[in-house]
C-alpha angles and dihedrals in degrees: 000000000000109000096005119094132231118254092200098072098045126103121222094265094048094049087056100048081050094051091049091062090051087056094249126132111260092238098086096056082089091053092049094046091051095055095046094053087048083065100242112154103191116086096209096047072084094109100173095056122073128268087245089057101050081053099053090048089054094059091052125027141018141215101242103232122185120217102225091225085188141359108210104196114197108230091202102044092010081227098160115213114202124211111204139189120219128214092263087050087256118151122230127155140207134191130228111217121191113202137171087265100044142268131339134183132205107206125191118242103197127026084246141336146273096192105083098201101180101228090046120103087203087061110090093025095091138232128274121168138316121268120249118238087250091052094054088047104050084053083069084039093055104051098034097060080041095065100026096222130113111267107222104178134031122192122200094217115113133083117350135024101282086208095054088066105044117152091053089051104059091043083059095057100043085055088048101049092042106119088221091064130025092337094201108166121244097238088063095056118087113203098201110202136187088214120275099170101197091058093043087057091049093040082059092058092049086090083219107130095214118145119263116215107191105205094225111164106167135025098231148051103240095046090046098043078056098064098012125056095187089075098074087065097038114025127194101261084059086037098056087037095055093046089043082063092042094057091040091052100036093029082216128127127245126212118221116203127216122201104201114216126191107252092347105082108338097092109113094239086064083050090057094046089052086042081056097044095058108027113148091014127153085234151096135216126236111197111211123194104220104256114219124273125170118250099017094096086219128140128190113252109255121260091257093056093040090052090048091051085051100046085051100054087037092056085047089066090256120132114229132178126197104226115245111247114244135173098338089142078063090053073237091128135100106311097000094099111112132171104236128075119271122222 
């Protein structure tokens, strides 16, 4: 791998100024394009292009191709969570989710996480590195050839701060939404963040109408300082006021979730002030019943408490939705995503 680069995480353009140092003609960088973002991972299997090229490709490039160390399959929702190893022997995992509408994947953005949100599995496990564009692609690659079904929609939600990584993230949305790959549309992609306001200022200038999902979690400072550490450098008051401006610019709506923790947020007294926070919004709010994660000493509000909070926002004028719970016995749901393999 060492000096080649990886075909998978180059745009067309790229692949044809690449082509033009190896002393090809530009045109093939399509063809090329196409047969990467079919998933192939041989570089020969490239039957349309010359022996001499393939050649020349060998010499390099490469086609990043990640080893599936286990397949977890939910017998309840039959959600399916894939533990990969990465070129470096790194860990990361994604989710398959089946809906009425079809499938959808969560892919992870970074191999770890720096932002030790306390609720969070992925928080204690280290960072490593960021994810190439070709790597979070070939996530959607991998289990979609597994399957052998069309993936609709991808969600950014799994291990890592998308944001954090930004650079990376929006190339990979510009590969995935290419009509020559995958061709998902961008209004069926979700970019979860803790809430790095700058980037979230800079993602609303990007003019690409994916879905935002701020990672709220409490209506206050004090009860988010408590479980989120990036709010000491971006507090909620910087925070609404950067999304306010996101929804005005994009006229898209973002979607706050709300991680509900028994004792810790879920009074109704914490549901008013969050009724106050984003009143008149452009948003929506996603109620999330803590999933279980070891060491953390945190348990899900009841139903009763979740349906009153709801009740509460939903009398205030605010739309709220109650997850659906999928793969938690996987340890494939919300936060329960590590970087490390599970026995």
């Amino acid at each position: 791998m060492e000096g080649k680069v990886d075909l998978l995480n180059m745009e067309i353009d790229e692949l044809g100024n690449f082509l033009k140092s190896l002393g090809e003609q530009k045109f093939r960088a399509r063809q090329i394009f196409e047969w990467v973002n079919k998933g192939i991972k041989d570089i020969d299997s490239m039957t349309n292009l010359s022996k001499a090229l393939r050649e020349k490709l060998k010499l390099k490039a490469y086609i990043n191709n990640f080893e599936i160390v286990k397949k977890l399959i939910s017998k309840v929702d039959g959600t399916r969570k894939y533990i990969f190893k990465l070129y470096d022997n790194d860990v990361i995992e994604s989710v398959l989710m089946k809906y009425s509408y079809g499938f959808s994947v969560c892919i992870s953005s970074q191999a770890g996480c720096k932002m030790g949100c306390s609720f969070c599995a992925s928080t204690g496990a280290g960072f490593n590195r960021n994810l190439s564009a070709g790597e979070m692609l070939d996530q959607v690659l991998t289990i979609k050839n597994d399957i052998k079904e069309r993936i609709g929609n991808v969600v950014i939600m799994g291990i890592g701060e998308p944001l954090d990584n930004y650079d990376n993230l929006i190339k990979f949305l510009r590969l995935i939404n290419n009509k020559d790959g995958l061709n998902i549309g961008l209004r069926h992609i979700t970019v979860s963040t803790c809430g790095l306001v700058p980037q979230i200022l800079e993602l609303s200038k990007e003019n690409m109408p994916i879905t935002l999902s701020v990672s709220l979690h409490a209506p206050d400072d004090e009860t988010r300082r408590k479980i989120m550490p990036i709010n000491n450098k971006y507090p909620l008051d910087k925070l609404i006021e950067a999304c306010k401006i996101y929804t005005i610019i994009t006229n898209r709506r973002i979607t706050f979730e709300y991680s509900l923790i028994d004792g810790v947020n879920d009074s109704l007294e914490h549901a008013k002030k969050l009724a106050i926070l984003i009143k008149g919004m452009l948003c929506h709010v996603n109620l999330i019943p803590v999933n279980t994660v070891s060491n953390t000493g945190y348990e899900k509000s009841s139903k009763e408490t979740i349906q009153m909070f709801k009740d509460l926002l939903e009398r205030h004028g605010i739309k709220v939705t109650v997850r659906r719970e999928l793969g938690s016995e996987i340890n494939a749901a919300c936060g329960q995503l590590r970087r490390n393999i599970i026995s």
